[in-house]
C-alpha positions in Angstrom: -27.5 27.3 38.5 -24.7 25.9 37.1 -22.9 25.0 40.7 -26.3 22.9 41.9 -26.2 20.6 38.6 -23.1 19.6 39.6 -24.8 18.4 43.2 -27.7 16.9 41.2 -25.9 14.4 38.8 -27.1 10.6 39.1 -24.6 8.3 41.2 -24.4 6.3 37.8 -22.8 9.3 36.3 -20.5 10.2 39.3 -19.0 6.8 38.7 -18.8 7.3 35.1 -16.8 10.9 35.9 -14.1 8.5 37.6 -14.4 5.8 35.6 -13.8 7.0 32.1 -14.1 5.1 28.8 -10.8 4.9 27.4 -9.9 4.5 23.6 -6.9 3.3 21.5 -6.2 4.1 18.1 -2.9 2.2 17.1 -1.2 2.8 13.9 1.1 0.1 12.2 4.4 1.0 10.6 3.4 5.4 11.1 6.4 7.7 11.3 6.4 10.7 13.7 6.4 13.1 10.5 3.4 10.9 9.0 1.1 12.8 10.9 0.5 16.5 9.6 0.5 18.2 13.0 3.9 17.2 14.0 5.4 18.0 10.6 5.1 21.2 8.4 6.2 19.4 5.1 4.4 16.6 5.5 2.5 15.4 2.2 0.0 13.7 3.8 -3.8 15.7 4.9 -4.7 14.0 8.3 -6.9 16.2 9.4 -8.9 14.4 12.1 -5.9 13.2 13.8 -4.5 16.8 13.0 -7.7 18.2 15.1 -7.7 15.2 17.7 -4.2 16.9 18.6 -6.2 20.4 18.5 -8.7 18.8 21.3 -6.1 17.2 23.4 -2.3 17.4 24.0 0.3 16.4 21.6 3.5 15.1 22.9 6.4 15.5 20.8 8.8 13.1 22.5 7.2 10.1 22.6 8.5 6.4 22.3 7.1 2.4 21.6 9.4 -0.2 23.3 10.8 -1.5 20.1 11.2 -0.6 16.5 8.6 -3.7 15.2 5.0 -4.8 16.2 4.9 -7.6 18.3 7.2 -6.3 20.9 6.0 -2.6 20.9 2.0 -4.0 21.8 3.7 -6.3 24.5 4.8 -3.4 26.3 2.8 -1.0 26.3 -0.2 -4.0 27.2 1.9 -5.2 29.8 4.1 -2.1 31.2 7.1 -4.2 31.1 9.8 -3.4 27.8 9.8 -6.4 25.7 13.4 -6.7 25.9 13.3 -8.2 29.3 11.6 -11.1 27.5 12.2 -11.4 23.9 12.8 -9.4 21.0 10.6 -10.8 18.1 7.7 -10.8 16.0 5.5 -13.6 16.6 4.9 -16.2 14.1 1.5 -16.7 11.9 1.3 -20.1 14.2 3.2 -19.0 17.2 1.9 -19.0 20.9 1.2 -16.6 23.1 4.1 -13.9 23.5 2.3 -13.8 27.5 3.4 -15.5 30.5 0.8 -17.6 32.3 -1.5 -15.2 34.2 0.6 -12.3 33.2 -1.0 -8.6 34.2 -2.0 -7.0 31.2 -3.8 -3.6 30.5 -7.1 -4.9 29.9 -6.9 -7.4 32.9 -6.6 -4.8 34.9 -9.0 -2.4 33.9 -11.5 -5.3 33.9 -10.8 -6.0 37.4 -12.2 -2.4 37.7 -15.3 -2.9 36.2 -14.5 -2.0 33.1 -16.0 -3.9 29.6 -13.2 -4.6 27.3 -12.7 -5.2 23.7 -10.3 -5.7 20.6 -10.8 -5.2 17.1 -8.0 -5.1 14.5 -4.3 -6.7 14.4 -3.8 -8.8 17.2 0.1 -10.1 16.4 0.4 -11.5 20.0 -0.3 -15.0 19.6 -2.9 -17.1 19.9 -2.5 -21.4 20.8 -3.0 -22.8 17.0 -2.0 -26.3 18.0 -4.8 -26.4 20.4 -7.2 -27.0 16.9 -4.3 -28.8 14.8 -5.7 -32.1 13.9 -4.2 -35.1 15.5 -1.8 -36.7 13.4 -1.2 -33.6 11.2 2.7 -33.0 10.8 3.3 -30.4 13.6 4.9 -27.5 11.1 2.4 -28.4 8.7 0.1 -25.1 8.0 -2.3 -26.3 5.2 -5.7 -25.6 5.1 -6.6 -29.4 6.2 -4.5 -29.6 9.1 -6.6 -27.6 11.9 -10.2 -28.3 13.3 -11.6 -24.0 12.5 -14.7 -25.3 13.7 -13.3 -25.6 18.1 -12.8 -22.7 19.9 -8.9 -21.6 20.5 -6.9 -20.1 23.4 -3.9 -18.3 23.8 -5.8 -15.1 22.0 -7.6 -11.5 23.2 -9.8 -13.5 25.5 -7.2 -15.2 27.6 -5.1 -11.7 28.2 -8.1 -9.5 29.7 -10.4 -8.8 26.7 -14.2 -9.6 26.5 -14.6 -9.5 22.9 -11.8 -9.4 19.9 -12.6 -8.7 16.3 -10.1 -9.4 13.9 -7.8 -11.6 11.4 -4.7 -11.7 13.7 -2.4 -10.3 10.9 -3.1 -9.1 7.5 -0.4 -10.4 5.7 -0.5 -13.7 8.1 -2.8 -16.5 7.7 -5.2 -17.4 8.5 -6.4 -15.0 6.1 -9.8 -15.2 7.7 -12.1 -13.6 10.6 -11.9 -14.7 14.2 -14.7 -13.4 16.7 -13.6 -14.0 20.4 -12.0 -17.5 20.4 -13.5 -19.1 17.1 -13.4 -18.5 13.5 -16.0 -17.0 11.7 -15.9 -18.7 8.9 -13.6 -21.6 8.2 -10.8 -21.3 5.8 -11.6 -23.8 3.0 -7.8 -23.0 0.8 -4.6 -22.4 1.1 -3.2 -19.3 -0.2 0.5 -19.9 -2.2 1.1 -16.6 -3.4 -1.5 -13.4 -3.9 -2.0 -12.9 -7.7 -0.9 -9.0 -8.8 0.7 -6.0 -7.0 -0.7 -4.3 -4.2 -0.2 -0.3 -5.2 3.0 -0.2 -3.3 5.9 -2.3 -2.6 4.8 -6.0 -1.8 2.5 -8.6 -0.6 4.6 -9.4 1.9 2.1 -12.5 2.8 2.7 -15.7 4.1 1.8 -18.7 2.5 -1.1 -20.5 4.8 -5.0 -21.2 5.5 -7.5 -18.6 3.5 -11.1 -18.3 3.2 -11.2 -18.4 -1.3 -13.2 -15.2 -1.0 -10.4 -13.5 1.0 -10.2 -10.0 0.4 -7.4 -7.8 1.7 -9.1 -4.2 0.5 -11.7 -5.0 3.2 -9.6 -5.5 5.9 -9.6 -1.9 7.0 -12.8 -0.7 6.7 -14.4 -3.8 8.0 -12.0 -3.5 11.4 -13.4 0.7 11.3 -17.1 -0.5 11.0 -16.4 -3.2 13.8 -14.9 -0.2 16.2 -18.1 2.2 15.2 -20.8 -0.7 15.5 -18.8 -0.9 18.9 -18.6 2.6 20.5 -22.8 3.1 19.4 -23.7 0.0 21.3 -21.9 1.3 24.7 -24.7 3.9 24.1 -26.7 4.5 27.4 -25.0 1.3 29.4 -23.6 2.3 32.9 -20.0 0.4 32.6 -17.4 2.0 31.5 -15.3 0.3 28.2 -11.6 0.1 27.3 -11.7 -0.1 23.5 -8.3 -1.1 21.9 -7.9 -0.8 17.8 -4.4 -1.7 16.4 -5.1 -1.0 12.9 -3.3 -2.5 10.0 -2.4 0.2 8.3 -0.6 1.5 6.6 1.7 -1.2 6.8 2.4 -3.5 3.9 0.4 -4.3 2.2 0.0 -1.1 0.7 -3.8 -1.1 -0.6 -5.4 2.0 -0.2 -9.3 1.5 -1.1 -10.1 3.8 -4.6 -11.8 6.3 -2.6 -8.3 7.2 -1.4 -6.0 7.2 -4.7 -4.5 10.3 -4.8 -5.6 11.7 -1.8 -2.2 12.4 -0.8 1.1 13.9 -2.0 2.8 10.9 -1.1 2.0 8.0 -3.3 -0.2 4.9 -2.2 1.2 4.9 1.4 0.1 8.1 2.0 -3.3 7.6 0.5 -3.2 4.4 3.2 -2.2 6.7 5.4 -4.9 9.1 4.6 -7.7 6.4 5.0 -6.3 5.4 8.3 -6.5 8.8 9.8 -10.5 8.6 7.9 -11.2 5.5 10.1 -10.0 6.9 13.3 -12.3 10.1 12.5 -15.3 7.5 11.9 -14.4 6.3 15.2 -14.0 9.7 17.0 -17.5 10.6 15.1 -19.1 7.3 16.3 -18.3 8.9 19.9 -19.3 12.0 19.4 -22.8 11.1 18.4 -23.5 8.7 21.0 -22.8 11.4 23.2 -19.6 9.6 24.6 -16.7 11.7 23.7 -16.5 14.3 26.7 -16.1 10.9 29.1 -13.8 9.0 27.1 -10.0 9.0 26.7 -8.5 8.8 23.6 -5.5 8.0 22.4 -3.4 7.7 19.2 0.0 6.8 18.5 1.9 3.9 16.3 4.4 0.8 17.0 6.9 1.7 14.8 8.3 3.9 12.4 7.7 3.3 9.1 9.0 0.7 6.4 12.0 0.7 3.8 10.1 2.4 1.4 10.3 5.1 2.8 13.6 6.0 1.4 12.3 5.5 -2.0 8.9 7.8 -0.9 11.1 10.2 0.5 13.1 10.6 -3.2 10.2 10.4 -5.6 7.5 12.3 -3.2 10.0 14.9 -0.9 7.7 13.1 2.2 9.8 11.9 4.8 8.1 9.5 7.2 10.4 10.1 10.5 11.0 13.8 10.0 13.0 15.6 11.9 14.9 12.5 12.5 16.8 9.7 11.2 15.9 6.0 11.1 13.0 4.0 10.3 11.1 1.1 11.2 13.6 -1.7 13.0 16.7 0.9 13.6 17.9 2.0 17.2 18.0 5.9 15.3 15.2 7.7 16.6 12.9 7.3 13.4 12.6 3.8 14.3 10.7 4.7 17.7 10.0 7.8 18.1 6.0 7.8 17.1 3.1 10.0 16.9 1.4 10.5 19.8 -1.9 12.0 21.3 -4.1 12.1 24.3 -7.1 13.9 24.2 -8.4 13.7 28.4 -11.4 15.7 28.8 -10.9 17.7 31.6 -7.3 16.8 32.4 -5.6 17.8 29.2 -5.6 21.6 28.3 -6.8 21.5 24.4 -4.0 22.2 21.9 -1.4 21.6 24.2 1.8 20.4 23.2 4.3 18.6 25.7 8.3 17.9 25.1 8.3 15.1 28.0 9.7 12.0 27.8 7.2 9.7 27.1 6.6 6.0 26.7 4.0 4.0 25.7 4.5 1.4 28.8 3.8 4.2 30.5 0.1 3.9 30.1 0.1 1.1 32.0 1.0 2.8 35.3 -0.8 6.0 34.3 -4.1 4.5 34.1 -4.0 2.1 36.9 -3.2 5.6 39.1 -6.8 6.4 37.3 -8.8 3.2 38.3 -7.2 3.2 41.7 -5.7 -0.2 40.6 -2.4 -1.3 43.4 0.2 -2.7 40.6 1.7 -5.4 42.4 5.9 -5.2 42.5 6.1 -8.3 39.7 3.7 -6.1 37.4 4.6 -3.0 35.0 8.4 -2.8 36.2 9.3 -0.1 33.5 5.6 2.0 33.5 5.9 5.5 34.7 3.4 7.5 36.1 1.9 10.3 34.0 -0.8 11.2 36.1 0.1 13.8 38.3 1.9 15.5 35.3 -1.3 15.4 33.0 -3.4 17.0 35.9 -0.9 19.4 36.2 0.0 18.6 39.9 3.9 17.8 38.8 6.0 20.2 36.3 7.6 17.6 34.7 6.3 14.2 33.4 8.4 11.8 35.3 10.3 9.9 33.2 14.3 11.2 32.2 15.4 7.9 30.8 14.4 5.4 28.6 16.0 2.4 26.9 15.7 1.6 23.1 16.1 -1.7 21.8 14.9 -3.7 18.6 17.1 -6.9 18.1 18.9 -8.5 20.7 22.0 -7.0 22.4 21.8 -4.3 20.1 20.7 -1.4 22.6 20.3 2.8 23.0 19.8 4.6 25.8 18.3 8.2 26.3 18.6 10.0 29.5 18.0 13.9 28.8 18.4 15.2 25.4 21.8 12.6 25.4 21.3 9.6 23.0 23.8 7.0 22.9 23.4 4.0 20.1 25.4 1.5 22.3 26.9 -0.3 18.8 28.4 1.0 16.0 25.3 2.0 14.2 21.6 2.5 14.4 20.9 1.5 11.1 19.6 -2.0 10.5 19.7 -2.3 7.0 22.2 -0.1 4.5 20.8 3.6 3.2 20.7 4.6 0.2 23.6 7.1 -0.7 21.1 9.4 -2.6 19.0 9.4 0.7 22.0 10.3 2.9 22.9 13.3 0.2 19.6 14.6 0.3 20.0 15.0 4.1 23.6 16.2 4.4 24.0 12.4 6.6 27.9 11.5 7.1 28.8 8.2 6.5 29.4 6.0 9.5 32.9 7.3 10.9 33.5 3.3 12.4 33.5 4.7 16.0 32.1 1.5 18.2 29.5 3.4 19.6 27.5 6.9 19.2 26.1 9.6 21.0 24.0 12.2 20.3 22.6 15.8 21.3 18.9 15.5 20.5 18.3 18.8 21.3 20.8 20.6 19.0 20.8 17.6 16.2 17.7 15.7 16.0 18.5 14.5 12.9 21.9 12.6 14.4 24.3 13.4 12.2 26.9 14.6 14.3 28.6 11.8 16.4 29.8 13.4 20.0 31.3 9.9 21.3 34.9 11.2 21.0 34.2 14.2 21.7 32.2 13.7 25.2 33.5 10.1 26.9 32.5 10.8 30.3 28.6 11.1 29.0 29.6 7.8 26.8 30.3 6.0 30.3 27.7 7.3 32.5 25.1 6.4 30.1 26.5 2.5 29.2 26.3 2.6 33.4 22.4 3.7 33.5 21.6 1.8 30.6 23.4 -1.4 32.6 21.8 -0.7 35.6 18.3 -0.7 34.0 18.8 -3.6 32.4 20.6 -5.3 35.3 18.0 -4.7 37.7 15.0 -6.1 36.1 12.5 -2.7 36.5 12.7 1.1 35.8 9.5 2.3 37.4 10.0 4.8 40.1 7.6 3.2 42.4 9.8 -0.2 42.3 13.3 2.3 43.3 
């Protein structure tokens, strides 16, 4: 009975079978041992990540392009590392980070029929002096200088999305909505300074245009009610969607809503972090009763590690954000890269599985336009491997061995194997705290002009091999050379 309603589905649903919906749930500033599945001590409950991982497969090595924001959603939009292009955030009023006509993830799943939307932090750019008022100075950012009534460009809607939700930035102004190419509502002040203390650390927000009835607590929750609103209205429609949510949480600011206080072990970031994981199980509910969830992809990860508290958390609270490893947000160490990461694919990924392969998030580029059947042209995704044959269990081995780190410019890393070499005399960005590098038996830096690590014996990289192993030192300054030299690393570009 079983093997003739497989013979008697719709064509509408065959097409849905090979076309699935595909979700992504983007953390800002998460470390790896943020989420409670991938560490043992970690003070934080995230239990509806924690059970995503349960329904999916969990990989344990997996990387974003750079230790910040803007580059990381670059790359794994576009398939191409940032560091071919630039290295920086983008600016409250910069442009577009995009070339002109550039390939991006949505485009291309577009091109395949798919419907495609954004909601949350967008960080990419959008073409601000296309409203600027003529006449007003051309740094100026006050409330008065821009038309908010005109459309804008340069946004979501130029770079393959149907429909975007969101305010750009938290801590960026505009501190106000924007709904596809337009302003909701236009900002009628200009913030100076935010009065009081978010629960942790800073404001860290830019001076700029602000609606007066601004509220940062809403931020998240509105974005979570956007995504669900979202998901039920795909309800019963043929096409299939690619929804993309880049939270902005739990980076700075660090405002948990009160529902959250003390939810955690970890102080206010880990009650943040808390409520994110709650707003990607709203989201994973919101498909589950629409009856979505068995067709669509979903997948979680981050674009960094986390922020310079973390030392402080790790002291006061015992939580460390990147456990096993060292580093955070910004540094070439592996905390300030190596991210959570989970793909639930019904019916390609074996439920509770847990993979150690080298993984990065450019790599979903390539991966999903093997999926949708999409040719990637040779000037398109030049570092995005494969994954598909591995996830179906057709290859071994996922297919990458290599993969370059990077965060500021000509400061670079390079992993091939479990062999990690920080290509400069450190990985650290800013100094440690001494207390911090006690509490986790760290040596001081031994002045060596470059370092290399076994991950597999000493995740935590405290033992510098360079002197110790100089042929591995050269042959991975040649690979990391070549990479860079050669302008791709995808396998299919060889």
């Amino acid at each position: 009975m079983k093997w003739i309603s497989l013979f008697a589905i719709l064509p509408a649903a065959l097409l849905a079978l090979e076309k699935p919906n595909i979700v992504i749930l983007y953390a800002d500033d998460m470390g790896y041992g943020d989420l409670g599945v991938n560490n043992p001590a970690s003070k934080i409950p995230t239990p509806h990540l924690d059970q995503l991982a349960k329904e999916g497969m969990r990989f344990t090595d997996a990387h974003s392009s750079s230790g910040i924001c803007t580059p990381s959603r670059y790359a794994m939009l576009t398939g191409r590392h940032h560091w071919r292009d630039f290295h920086q955030i983008a600016g409250a009023f910069d442009g577009s980070v995009f070339k002109k006509d550039q390939l991006t993830l949505p485009a291309m799943l577009r091109e395949k029929g798919y419907a495609t939307a954004c909601i949350g932090k967008w960080h990419l750019g959008f073409d601000w002096d296309g409203i600027r008022k003529p006449g007003s100075p051309p740094k100026s950012i006050r409330h008065t200088d821009f038309e908010w009534t005109k459309p804008f460009s340069g946004g979501p809607l130029d770079h393959g999305f149907d429909h975007y939700f969101g305010d750009n930035v938290i801590n960026f102004p505009p501190y106000a909505w924007i709904e596809d190419e337009k302003l909701v509502l236009p900002p009628d002040t200009t913030l100076e300074k935010v009065p009081g203390q978010p629960k942790e650390g800073g404001w860290e927000c830019r001076p700029g245009p602000a609606r007066s009835d601004w509220d940062f607590y809403q931020v998240l929750p509105t974005l979570t009610r956007k995504s669900v609103e979202y998901v039920r209205s795909r309800k019963g429609k043929e096409q299939p969607f690619f929804l993309y949510v880049p939270f902005p949480s739990p980076h700075a600011p660090i405002i948990p809503n009160g529902e959250f206080d003390g939810k955690s072990k970890a102080g206010p970031f880990g009650d943040f972090v808390v409520q994110t994981d709650d707003a990607c199980g709203q989201i994973l509910a919101a498909l589950r009763e629409t009856g979505l969830a068995e067709n669509t992809i979903v997948v979680f990860s981050a674009d960094n590690g986390a922020e310079i508290f973390a030392h402080a958390r790790d002291q006061k609270f015992d939580h460390w954000s990147s456990a096993p490893f060292r580093g955070i947000k910004r540094d070439l160490y592996e905390g300030g890269h190596h991210v959570p990461f989970v793909i639930k694919w019904p019916g390609l990924t074996k439920p509770g599985s847990v993979s150690d392969a080298l993984l990065s998030q450019v790599d979903l580029m390539a991966t999903f336009a093997a999926l949708v059947n999409y040719d990637l042209p040779r000037t398109c995704a030049e570092d995005s491997h494969d994954f598909l044959p591995f996830l179906k269990g057709a290859a071994a081995e996922g297919p990458r061995t290599a993969i370059v780190h990077n965060t500021n410019a000509k400061v670079y890393a390079m992993r091939s194997g479990h062999w990690l070499l920080i290509d400069t005399k450190t990985g650290n960005v800013r100094p440690v705290p001494k207390a911090w590098m006690d509490k986790h038996d760290t040596p001081a830096d031994d002045d060596l002009p470059v370092e290399l690590y076994d991950l597999k014996a000493d995740p935590g990289q405290r033992k510098n091999l360079a002197a110790d192993q100089p042929d591995t030192v050269k042959k991975l300054q040649g690979l990391l050379k070549k990479i860079r030299d050669q302008g791709h690393s995808a396998p299919r570009l060889d």
